[in-house]
N, C-alpha and C positions, 0 to 999 in steps of 0.2 A: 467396464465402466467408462462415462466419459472424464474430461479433462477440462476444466476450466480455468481461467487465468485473468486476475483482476489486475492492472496496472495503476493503481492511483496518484495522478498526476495532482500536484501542491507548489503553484507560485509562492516562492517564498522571499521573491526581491522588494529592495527596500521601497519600494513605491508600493508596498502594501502591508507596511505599517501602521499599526491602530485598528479601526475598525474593521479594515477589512481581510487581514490575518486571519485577526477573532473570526470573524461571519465564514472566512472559508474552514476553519480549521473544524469551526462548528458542524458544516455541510460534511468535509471529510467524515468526522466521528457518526454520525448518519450513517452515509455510504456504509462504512464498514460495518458498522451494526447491521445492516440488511445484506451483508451477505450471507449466505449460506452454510451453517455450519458445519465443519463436516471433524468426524472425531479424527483424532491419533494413528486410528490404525487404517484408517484409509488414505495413511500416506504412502508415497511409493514405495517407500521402505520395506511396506510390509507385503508378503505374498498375495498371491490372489485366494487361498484357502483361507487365511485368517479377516479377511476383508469380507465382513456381515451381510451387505449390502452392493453387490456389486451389478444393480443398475443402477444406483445413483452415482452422482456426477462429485468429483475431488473437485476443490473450488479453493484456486492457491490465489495468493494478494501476494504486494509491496504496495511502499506506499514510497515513492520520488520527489524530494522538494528541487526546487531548479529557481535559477539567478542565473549569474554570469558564471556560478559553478550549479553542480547538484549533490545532493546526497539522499542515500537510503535510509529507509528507516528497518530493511533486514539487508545482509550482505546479497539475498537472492531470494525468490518467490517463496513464501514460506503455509504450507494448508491452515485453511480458514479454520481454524480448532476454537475453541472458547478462547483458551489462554490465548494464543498469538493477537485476535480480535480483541480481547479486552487490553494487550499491551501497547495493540496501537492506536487502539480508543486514548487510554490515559497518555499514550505521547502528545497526541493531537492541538490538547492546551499549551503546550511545552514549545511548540513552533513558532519559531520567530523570524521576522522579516529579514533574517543577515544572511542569504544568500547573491549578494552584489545585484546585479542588475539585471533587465532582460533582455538590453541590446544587441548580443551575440545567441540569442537563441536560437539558432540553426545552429551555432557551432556547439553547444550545450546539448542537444537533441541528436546532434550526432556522437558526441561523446556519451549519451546517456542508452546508446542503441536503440533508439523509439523514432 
């Protein structure tokens, strides 16, 4: 089966406060609703005998807020399952412009490894 890998990038510096938080945070919960779902056991975890489907493609996400620092919203790529999607659907409101600024974002992108 293949392997797919969503990185969802989220300015979250304070010069995107109010409206346009809301408007991006909006577009994110989007994004992640249209990805592809893929259940539980076509995670790596599980064998390739108990994997139902094994021409379809595993379809992992995160979602990256970034400023003058960043944060995740999982510690590391996690399969686009209902639950995970729906969990980062409901954080999506919940994001706020307090990740400092953008003026060192090279050095942010390099500490973010992207």
């Amino acid at each position: 089966s293949n392997l797919l890998s969503n990185l969802e990038i989220h300015r979250r510096s304070g010069s995107m406060s109010g409206a346009p938080i809301r408007i991006a945070s909006e577009t994110l919960a989007a994004v992640i609703s249209q990805l592809p779902t893929c259940s539980e056991e076509e995670s790596f975890s599980s064998s390739s005998s108990t994997t139902s489907s094994s021409s379809s493609a595993r379809v992992y996400f995160n979602v990256v807020g970034f400023g003058t620092r960043h944060e995740k919203l999982f510690p590391s790529p996690v399969i686009a399952s209902e639950a995970n999607k729906s969990f980062a659907i409901d954080a999506c409101p919940k994001f706020k412009a307090d990740l400092g600024g953008t003026g060192k974002q090279s050095e942010t992108r390099e500490k973010m490894n992207i």
